[in-house]
Every structure is written in structure tokens, then in C-alpha cells.
N, C-alpha and C positions, 0 to 999 in steps of 0.2 A: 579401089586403091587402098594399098595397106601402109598406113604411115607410123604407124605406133611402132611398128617392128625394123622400121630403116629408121639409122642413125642420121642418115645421111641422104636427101631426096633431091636428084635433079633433074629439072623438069627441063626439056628437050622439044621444038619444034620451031617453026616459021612465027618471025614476025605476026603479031595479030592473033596469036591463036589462045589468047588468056593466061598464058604463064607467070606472068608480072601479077597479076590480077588473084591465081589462084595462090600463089606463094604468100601474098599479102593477107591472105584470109584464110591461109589453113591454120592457124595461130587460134581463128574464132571458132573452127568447127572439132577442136579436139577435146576429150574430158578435162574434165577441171582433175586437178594434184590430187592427190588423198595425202595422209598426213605423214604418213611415210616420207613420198615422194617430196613432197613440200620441204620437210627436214633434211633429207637427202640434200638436195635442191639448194637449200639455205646454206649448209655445211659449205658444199663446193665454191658459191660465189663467197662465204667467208673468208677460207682460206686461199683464194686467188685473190682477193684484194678487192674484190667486183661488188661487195655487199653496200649499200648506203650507210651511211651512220646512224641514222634514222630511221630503217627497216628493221622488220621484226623477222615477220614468218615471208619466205618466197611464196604466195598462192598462184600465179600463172607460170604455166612453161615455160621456159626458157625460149627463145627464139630469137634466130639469128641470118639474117640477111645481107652476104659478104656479096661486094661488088663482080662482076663477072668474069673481071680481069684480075683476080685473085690468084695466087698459086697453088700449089695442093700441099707445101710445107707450110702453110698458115693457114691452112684449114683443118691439114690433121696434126 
């Protein structure tokens, strides 16, 4: 599976078959930021308003988990 290069991943099948389980944990098997990305990263949630007041540098991904009944105007 190539995740790095989809903005956008959604995972498709039956009940029972680990979907919920693998979305929750793709977060834990992807590389760490480099500092680029991290800067990058930091900038964005800055200027949306999304930054803590008390964060520094963003060091984890980004990751986001919208419920199923979601539209596709609030996702993109």
C-alpha cells in the first residue's frame, strides 16, 4: 500500500475486515516529519488558527479522522 503519495485514503470493505483498526494505526507506521515538513506543517496549522498557544514545532503528521457520514464539501 502506498500512502505517502495519496492525499486522500479510503479504506473500502465489509464489516469486520480491520478498516477502523488499520486507519487508527496508519498514523503509527508512517515516518517521522523532517524539518522541512515539520516547518511546513507548523506554518499551515498557524495561519488556520489550529496552532496551540503553547506549541512550538508540529513533530507528528497531521491526521485526520472525519466521521463517515461526512460530505465531500468538508473534506475537500
Amino acid at each position: 500500500m502506498v500512502v505517502l503519495s495519496i492525499p486522500i485514503l479510503i479504506l473500502i470493505g465489509p464489516p469486520g475486515a480491520g478498516k477502523t483498526m488499520l486507519a487508527k494505526r496508519l498514523p503509527t507506521i508512517l515516518p517521522p516529519l523532517s524539518l522541512q515538513e515539520a516547518l511546513e506543517t507548523t506554518k499551515i496549522h498557524s495561519v488556520a488558527g489550529k496552532l496551540p498557544e503553547n506549541a512550538t514545532l508540529i513533530s507528528k503528521r497531521p491526521y485526520r479522522s472525519p466521521h463517515h457520514t461526512i460530505s465531500d464539501v468538508v473534506v475537500f
